[in-house]
C-alpha positions as CSV (number, residue, x, y, z in Angstrom):
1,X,172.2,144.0,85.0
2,X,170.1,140.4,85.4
3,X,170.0,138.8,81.7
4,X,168.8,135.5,80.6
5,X,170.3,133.6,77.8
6,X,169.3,130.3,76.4
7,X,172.5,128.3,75.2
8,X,172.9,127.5,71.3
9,X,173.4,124.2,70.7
10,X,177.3,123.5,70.4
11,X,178.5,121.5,67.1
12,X,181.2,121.7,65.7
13,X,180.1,120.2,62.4
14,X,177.1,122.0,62.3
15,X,177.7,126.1,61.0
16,X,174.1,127.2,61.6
17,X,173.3,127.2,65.2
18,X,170.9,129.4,67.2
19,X,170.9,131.8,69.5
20,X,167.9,132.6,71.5
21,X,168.4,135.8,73.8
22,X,166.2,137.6,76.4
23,X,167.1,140.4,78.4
24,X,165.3,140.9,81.8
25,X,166.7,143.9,83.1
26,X,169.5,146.5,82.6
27,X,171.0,149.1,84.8
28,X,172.5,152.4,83.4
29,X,176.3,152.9,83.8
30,X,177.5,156.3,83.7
31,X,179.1,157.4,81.5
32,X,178.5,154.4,79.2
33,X,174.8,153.7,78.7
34,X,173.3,149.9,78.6
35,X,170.4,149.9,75.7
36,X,168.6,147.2,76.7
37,X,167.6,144.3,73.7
38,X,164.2,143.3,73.9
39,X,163.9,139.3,73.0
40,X,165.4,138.1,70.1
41,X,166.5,135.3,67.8
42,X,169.7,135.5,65.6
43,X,170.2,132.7,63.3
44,X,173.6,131.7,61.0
45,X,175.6,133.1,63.7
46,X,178.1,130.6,65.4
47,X,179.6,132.8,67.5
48,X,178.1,136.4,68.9
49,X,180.8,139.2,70.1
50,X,179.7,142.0,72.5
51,X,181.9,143.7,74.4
52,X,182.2,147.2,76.4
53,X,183.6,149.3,79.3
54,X,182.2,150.8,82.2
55,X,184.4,153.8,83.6
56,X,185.8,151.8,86.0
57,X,186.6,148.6,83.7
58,X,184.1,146.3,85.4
59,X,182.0,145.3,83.0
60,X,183.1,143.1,79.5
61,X,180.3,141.5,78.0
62,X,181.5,138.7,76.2
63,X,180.1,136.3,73.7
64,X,176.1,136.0,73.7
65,X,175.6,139.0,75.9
66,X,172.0,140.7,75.2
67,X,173.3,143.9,75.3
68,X,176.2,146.2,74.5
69,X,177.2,149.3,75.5
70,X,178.5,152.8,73.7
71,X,179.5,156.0,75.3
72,X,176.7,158.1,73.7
73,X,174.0,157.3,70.6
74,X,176.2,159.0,67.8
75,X,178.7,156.1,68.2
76,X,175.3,153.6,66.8
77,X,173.7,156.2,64.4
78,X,175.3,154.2,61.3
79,X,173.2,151.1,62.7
80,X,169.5,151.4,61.4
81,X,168.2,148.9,63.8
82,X,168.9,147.0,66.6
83,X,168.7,144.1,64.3
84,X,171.7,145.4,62.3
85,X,173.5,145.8,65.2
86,X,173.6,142.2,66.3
87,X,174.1,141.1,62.7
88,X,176.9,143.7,62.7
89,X,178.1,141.7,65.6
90,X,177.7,138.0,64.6
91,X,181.4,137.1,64.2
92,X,182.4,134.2,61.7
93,X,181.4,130.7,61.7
94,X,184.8,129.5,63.0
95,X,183.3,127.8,66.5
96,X,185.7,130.5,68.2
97,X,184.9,133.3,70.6
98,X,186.7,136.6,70.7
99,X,186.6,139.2,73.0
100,X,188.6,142.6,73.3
101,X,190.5,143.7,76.0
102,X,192.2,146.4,77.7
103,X,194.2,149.3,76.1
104,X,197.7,147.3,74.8
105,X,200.5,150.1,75.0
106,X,200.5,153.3,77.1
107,X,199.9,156.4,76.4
108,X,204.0,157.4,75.6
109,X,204.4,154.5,73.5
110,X,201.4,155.0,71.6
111,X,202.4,158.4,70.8
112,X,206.1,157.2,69.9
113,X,204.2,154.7,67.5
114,X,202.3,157.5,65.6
115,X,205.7,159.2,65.2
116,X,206.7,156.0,63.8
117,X,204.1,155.3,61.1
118,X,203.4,159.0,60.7
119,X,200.2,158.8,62.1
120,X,198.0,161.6,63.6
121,X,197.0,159.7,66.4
122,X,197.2,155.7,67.2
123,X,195.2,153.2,69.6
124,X,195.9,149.8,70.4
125,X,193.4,147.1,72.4
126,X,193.9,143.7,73.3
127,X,192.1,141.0,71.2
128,X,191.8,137.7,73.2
129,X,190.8,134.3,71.5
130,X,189.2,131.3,72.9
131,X,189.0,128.1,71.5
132,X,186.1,126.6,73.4
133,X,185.1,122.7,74.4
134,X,181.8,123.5,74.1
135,X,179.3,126.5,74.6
136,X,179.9,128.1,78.0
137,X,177.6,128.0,81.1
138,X,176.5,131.5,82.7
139,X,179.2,131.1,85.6
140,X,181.6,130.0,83.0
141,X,181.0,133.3,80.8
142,X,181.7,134.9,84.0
143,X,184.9,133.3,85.4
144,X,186.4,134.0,81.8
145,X,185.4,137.8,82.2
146,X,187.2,138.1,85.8
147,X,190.2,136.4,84.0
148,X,190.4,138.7,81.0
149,X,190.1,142.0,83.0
150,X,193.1,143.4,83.2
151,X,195.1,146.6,82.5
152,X,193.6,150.1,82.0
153,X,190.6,150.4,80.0
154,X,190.2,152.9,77.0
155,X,188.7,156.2,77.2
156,X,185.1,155.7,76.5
157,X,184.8,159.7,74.3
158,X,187.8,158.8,72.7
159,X,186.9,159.0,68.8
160,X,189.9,156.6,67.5
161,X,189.1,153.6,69.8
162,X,185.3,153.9,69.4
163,X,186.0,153.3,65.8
164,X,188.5,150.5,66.5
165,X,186.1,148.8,68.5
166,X,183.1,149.0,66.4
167,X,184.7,147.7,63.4
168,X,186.4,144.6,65.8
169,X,182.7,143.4,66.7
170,X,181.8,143.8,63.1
171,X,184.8,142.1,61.7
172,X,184.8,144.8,59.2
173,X,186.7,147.9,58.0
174,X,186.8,150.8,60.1
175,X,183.8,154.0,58.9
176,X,186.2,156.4,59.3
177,X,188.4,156.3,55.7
178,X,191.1,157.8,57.2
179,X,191.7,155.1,59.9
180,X,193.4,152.0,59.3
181,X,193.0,149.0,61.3
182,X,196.1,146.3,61.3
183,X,196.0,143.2,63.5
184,X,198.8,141.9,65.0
185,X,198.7,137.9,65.9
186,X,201.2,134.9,67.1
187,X,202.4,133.3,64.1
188,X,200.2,129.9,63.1
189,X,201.5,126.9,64.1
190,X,203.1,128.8,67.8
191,X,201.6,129.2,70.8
192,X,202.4,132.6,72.7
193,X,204.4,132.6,76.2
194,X,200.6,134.9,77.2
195,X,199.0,132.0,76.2
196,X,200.3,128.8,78.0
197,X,199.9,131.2,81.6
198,X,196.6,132.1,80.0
199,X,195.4,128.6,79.4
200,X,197.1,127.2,82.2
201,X,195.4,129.8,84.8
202,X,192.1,129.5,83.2
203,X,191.9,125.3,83.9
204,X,193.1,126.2,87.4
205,X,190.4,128.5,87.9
206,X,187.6,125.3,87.0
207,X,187.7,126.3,83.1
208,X,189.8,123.4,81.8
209,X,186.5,121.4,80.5
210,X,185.3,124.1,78.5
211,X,188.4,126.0,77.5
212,X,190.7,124.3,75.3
213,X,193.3,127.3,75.0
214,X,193.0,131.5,75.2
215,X,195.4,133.1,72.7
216,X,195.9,136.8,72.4
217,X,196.5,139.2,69.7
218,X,196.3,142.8,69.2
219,X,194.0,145.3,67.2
220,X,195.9,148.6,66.4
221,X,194.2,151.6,65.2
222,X,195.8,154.3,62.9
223,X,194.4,157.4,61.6
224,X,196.5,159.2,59.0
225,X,195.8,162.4,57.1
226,X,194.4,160.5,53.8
227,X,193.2,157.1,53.5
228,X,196.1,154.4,53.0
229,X,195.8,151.3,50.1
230,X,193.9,148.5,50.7
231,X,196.8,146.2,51.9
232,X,199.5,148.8,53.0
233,X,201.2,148.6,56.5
234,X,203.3,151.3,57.3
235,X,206.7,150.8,58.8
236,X,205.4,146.9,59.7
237,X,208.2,146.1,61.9
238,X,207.0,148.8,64.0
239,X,204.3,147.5,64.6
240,X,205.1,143.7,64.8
241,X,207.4,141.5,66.2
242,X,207.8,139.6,62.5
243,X,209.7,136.2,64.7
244,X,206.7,135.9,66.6
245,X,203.8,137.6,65.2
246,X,201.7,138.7,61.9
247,X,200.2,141.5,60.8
248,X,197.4,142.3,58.4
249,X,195.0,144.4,57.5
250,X,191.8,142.0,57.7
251,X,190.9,140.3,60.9
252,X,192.6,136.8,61.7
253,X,191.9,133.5,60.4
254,X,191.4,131.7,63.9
255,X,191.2,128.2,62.2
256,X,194.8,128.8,61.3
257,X,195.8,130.1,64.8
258,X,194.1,127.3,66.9
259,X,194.9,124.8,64.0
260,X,196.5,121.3,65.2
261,X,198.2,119.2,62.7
262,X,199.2,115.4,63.2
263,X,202.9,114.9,63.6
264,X,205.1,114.5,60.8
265,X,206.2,110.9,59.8
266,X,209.5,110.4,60.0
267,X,212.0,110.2,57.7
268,X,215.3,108.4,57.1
269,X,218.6,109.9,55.3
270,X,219.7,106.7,53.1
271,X,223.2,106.3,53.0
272,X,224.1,104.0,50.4
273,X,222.9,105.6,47.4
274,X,224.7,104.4,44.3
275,X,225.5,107.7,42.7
276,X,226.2,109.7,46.3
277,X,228.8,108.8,49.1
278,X,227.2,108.8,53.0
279,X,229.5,112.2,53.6
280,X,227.7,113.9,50.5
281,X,224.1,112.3,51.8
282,X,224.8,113.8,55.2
283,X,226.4,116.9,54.0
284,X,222.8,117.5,52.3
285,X,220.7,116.3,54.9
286,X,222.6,118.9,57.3
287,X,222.0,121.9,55.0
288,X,218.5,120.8,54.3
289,X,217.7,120.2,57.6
290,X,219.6,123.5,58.7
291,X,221.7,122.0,61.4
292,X,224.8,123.6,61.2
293,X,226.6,120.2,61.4
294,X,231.0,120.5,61.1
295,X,232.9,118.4,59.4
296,X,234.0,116.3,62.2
297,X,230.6,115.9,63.7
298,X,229.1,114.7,60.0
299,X,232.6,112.4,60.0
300,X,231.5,110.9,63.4
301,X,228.2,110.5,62.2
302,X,229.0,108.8,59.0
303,X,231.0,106.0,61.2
304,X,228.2,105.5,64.0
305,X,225.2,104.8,61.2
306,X,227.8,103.0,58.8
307,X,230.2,100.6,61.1
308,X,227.7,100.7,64.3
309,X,224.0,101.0,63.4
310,X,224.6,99.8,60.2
311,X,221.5,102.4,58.8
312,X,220.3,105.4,58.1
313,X,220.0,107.6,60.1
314,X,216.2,109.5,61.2
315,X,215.3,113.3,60.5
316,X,214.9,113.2,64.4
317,X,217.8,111.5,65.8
318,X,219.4,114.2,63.3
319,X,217.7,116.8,64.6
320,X,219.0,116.0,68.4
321,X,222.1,115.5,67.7
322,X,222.3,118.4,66.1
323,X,220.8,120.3,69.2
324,X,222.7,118.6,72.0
325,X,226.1,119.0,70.3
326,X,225.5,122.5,69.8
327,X,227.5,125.5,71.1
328,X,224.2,126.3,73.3
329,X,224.4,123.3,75.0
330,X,228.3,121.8,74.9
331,X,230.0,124.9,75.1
332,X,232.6,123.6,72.2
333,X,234.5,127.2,71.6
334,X,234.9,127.7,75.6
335,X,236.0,124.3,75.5
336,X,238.5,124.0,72.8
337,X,242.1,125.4,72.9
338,X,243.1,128.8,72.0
339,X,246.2,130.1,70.0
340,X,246.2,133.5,70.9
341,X,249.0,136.1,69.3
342,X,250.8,132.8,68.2
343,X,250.7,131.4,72.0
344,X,249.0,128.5,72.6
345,X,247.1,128.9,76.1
346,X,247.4,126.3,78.5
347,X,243.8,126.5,79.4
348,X,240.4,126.6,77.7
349,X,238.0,129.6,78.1
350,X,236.1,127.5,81.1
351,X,239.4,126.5,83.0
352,X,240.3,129.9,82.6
353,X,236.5,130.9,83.9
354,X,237.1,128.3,86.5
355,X,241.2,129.2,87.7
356,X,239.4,132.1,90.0
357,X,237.6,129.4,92.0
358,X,240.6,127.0,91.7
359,X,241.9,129.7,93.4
360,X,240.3,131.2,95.8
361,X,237.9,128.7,96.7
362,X,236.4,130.0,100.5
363,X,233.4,130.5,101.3
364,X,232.4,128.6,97.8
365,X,229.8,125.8,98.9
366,X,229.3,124.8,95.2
367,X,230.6,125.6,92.0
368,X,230.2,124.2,88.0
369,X,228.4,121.5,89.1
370,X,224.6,122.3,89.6
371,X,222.0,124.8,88.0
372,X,223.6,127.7,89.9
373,X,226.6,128.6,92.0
374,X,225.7,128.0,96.3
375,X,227.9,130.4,98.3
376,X,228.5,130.2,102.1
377,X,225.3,131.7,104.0
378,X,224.5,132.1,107.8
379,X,221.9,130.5,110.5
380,X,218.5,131.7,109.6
381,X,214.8,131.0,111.0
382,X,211.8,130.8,108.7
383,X,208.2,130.0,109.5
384,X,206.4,126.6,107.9
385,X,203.9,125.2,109.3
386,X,203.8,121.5,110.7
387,X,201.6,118.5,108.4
388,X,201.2,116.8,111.4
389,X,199.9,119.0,114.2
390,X,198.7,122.2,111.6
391,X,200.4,124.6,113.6
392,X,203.2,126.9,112.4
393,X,207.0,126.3,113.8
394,X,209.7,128.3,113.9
395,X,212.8,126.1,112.5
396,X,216.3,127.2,112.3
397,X,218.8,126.5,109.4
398,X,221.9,127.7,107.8
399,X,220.6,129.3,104.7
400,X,223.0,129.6,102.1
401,X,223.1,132.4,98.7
402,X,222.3,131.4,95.2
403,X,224.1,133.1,92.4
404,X,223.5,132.8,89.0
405,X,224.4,135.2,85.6
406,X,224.3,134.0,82.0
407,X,223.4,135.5,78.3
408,X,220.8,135.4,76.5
409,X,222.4,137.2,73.4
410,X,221.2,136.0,70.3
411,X,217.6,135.6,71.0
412,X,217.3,139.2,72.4
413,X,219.0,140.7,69.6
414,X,216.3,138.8,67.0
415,X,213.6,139.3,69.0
416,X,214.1,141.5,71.8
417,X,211.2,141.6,74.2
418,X,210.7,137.7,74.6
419,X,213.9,137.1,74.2
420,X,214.8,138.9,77.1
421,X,211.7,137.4,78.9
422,X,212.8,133.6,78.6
423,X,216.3,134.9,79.6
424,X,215.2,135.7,82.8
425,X,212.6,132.7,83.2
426,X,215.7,130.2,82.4
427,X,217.5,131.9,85.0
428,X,214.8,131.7,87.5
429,X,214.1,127.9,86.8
430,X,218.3,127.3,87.2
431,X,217.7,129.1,90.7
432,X,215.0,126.9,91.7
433,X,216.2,123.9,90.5
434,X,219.3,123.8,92.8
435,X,219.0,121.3,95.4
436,X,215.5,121.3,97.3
437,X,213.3,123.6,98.3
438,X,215.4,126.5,96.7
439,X,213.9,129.9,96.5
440,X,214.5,132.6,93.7
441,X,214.7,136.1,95.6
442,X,215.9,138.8,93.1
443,X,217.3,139.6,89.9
444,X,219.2,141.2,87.7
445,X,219.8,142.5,83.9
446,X,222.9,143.7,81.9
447,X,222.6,144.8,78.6
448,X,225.6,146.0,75.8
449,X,224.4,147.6,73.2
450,X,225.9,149.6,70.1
451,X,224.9,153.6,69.2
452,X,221.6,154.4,70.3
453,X,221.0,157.0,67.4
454,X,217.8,157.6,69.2
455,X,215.5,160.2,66.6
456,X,216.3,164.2,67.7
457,X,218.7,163.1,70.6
458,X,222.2,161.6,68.3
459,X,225.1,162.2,70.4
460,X,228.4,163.6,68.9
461,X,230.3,160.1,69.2
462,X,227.5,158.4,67.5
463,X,228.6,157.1,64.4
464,X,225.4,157.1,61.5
465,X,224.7,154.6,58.7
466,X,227.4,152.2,60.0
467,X,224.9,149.2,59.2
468,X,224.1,146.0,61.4
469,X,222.3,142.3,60.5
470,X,219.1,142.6,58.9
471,X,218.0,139.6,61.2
472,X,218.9,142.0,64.3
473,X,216.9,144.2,66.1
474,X,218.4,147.9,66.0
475,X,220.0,148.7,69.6
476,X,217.3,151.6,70.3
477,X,214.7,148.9,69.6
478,X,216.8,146.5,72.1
479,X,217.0,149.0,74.8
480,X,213.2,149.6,74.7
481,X,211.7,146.5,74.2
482,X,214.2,144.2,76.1
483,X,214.5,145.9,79.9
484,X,210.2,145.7,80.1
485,X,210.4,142.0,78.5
486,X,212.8,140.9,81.4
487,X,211.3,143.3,84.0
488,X,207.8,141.6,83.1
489,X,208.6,138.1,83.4
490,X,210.6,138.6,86.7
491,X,206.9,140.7,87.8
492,X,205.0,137.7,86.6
493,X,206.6,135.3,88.4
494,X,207.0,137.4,91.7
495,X,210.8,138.1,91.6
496,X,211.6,141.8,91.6
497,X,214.3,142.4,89.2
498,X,216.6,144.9,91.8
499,X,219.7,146.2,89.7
500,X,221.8,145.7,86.2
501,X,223.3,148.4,84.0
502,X,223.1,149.3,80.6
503,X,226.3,150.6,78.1
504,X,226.7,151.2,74.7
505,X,230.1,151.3,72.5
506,X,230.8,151.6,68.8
507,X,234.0,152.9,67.9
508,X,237.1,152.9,65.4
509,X,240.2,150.6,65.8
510,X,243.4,150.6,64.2
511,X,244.3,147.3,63.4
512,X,247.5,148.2,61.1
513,X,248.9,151.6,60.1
514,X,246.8,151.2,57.4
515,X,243.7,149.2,58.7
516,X,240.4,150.8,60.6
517,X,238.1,148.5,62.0
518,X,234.6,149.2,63.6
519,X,234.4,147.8,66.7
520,X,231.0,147.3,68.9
521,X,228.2,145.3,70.6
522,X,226.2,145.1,67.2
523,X,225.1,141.8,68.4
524,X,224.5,142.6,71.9
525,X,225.7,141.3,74.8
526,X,222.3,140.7,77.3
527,X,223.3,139.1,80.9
528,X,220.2,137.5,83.0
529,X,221.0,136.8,86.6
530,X,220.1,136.2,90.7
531,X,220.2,135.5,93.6
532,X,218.5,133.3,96.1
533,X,218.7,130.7,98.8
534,X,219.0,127.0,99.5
535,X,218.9,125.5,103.3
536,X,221.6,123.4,104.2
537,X,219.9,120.4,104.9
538,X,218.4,120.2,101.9
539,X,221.2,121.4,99.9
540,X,223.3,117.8,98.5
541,X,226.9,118.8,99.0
């Protein structure tokens, strides 16, 4: 296909630009078909959405294409002209451009989704938004295709997405009544893990002066046995990670995703109030501010700004402290003392961590004090090549192991498939941030989990309607969405994740004669670890 296509002008401040298009030639693509658009003008449309599949997934034609592409002629017979078609197609006025993608689940877990919602049959497709610099060259159009092929491409007979798709490009309801269309976006104000690689690989690849940022959502397709109410989502946490993402029932409001806001002024908490004391102003400030201050951290506090700074103190320094005296990041319980069955231990929960290494300490290079543990390795050889001469060396070194395991508990438990994700990714970063030149080689997962209860498969142990956090994601959902979200980051970044294990436990305790507690990993227990390498002479001892 050879196509011509003279630029809009691109202002932002203007919302009626035009669009002259002129198609030279098209080529027919079995089993799609190319209907060729004789010349044309467009006018009111600020941005112009076309997009198909060829059977092999070659072929997206993105915004201003002269052309578009359907499996067979009853899939435009709604369309009266060729005129309506493109008007059908003139997206908002938002200076924006989207174009969809690939299918977004697989076969299995869209059938498991219909079961869900009680659908007859569901399809999902990748919706990808650009927030454009300015209007795109030809080999710009065509670098941003290359980059947003991916992933297995829809079947092109298959009813349910052909009515997805159609009423994406239109930015409309779907024709068939009994088909509901919910889109599924990052929350406003966030920008998605997908797109800072997006963004990020797209100025690598000579895009960065015309594409600000590529964001992603998703378009998901249900058709159900009678038409559902205008703004009712079945089973929405099914369908949406609500952390991370919305969902709706009308197409998104781009200005809101790709919407930047000047920062905040700051603020200061006043501590000499006549009718409050600086305790009861911090004490307020803390639950306002949500940051899960103690008592002796708010008395510490109130002496710095009082005796030492002699003022208030900011929202942001606030906000800091807050963060770097947190259990995340001081480790306060596994450093404090422990009573335990009236005996007060001689150690805390890190000495006692540490007393293995204290004693047993061979073959230990470095321990507790660096991004990961270094263990005793052996002489190695490795290829590099030489900056001075060009050619590659053979150089021999004592290579030593990298071993790292921590949790990412919380954050998988709320939201289970990221959270997993940036488990492994802060794992991977520890590993590589050991010493110099050390290399991330393989990892590993753990998760602990309570009673699966997985739908037709309950197990005789399994104890029903025992309840968990409503901020916490159930263990089935954990199980399902956390392993891929691990597994996928590791993939991304080139690190095969090679073994783990998985358990589950929810049982009874007696606590007293009389006593029965219920006893599990309700909030699960999710381990992210490696191994690598670091070579000796580069390694600081």
């Amino acid at each position: 296909m050879c196509a011509t296509i003279r630029r809009p002008s691109f202002d932002r401040k203007s919302q009626n630009p035009t669009i002259s298009v002129s198609l030279l030639h098209a080529a027919a693509l079995a089993p799609t078909r190319i209907r060729p658009r004789s010349p044309c003008r467009v006018s009111d449309a600020q941005q112009l959405t076309s997009v198909g599949y060829s059977s092999s997934h070659k072929h997206i034609l993105s915004v201003f294409q002269a052309c578009y592409i359907t499996p067979d002629a009853s899939a435009t017979r709604n369309l009266k002209s060729e005129e309506a078609l493109f008007e059908a197609m003139a997206a908002s006025r938002d200076p924006y451009l989207v174009i969809p993608g690939s299918s977004a689940f697989s076969d299995f877990r869209l059938a498991r989704l219909a079961q869900s919602i009680g659908a007859i049959k569901v399809r999902a497709i990748w919706l990808h938004f650009i927030n454009p610099h300015k209007a795109l060259e030809d080999d710009e159009f065509r670098i941003l295709g290359q980059l947003l092929q991916y992933g297995d491409a829809p079947s092109s007979d298959d009813r349910v997405y052909q009515t997805l798709l159609d009423a994406v490009v239109r930015s409309g309801n779907p024709r068939d009544p009994n088909t509901a269309i919910f889109y599924v976006c990052p929350r406003p104000g966030t920008t998605s893990p997908w797109s800072s690689q997006a963004t990020s690989i797209a100025h690598v690849c000579t895009l960065r002066g015309c594409v600000k940022r590529i964001e992603r959502g998703m378009a998901i397709a249900a058709t159900f046995e009678r038409p559902l109410d205008t703004d009712f989502i079945p089973r929405p946490d099914s369908l949406h990670d609500c952390m991370t993402q919305t969902i709706n029932r009308f197409p998104p409001n781009l200005n809101l995703i790709f919407a930047e806001h000047d920062p905040a002024p700051a603020t200061s908490v006043s501590l000499e109030s006549a009718d409050s004391t600086p305790q009861a102003a911090l004490q307020k400030a803390n639950r306002t501010l949500g940051l899960a201050l103690d008592a002796s951290e708010i008395e510490y506090l109130v002496d710095a700004y009082t005796q030492q700074l002699k003022r208030g103190p900011v929202d942001v320094e606030l906000f800091m402290f807050a963060q770097v005296n947190s259990e995340h990041c001081r480790h306060k319980q596994f450093n404090a003392d422990w009573t335990i069955d009236g005996m007060r231990k001689s150690r805390t929960l890190f000495e006692m961590i540490r007393n293995t290494h204290h004693k047993h300490p061979k073959y230990v290079v470095s321990a507790y004090s660096d991004n990961a543990a270094v263990l005793e390795g052996e002489e190695a050889s490795f290829w590099a090549p030489n900056h001075i001469s060009g050619e590659w060396n053979q150089t021999k070194e004592t290579v030593h192991i990298l071993a790292k395991v921590e949790t990412h508990n919380h954050p998988t438990a709320v939201s289970p498939y990221p959270g997993a994700a940036t488990g492994q990714g802060g794992e991977i970063r520890d590993e590589g941030a050991v010493g110099r030149g050390s290399k991330p080689k393989a990892g590993l997962a753990g998760f602990s989990v309570s009673d699966l209860l997985i739908p037709g498969c309950e197990q005789p142990w399994e104890m029903k309607d025992v309840g968990k956090p409503a901020h916490i994601a159930s263990s089935l959902d954990i199980m399902i969405e956390a392993p891929i979200g691990g597994a996928a980051f590791n993939n991304e970044f080139g690190r095969p994740c090679t073994t783990g294990y998985f358990r589950t436990l929810l049982t009874k305790v007696s606590t007293s004669e009389k006593e029965v507690e219920i006893r599990g990993y309700c909030k699960p227990i999710i381990l992210v670890g490696g191994v690598g390498t670091v070579g000796f002479p580069s390694f600081p001892l």
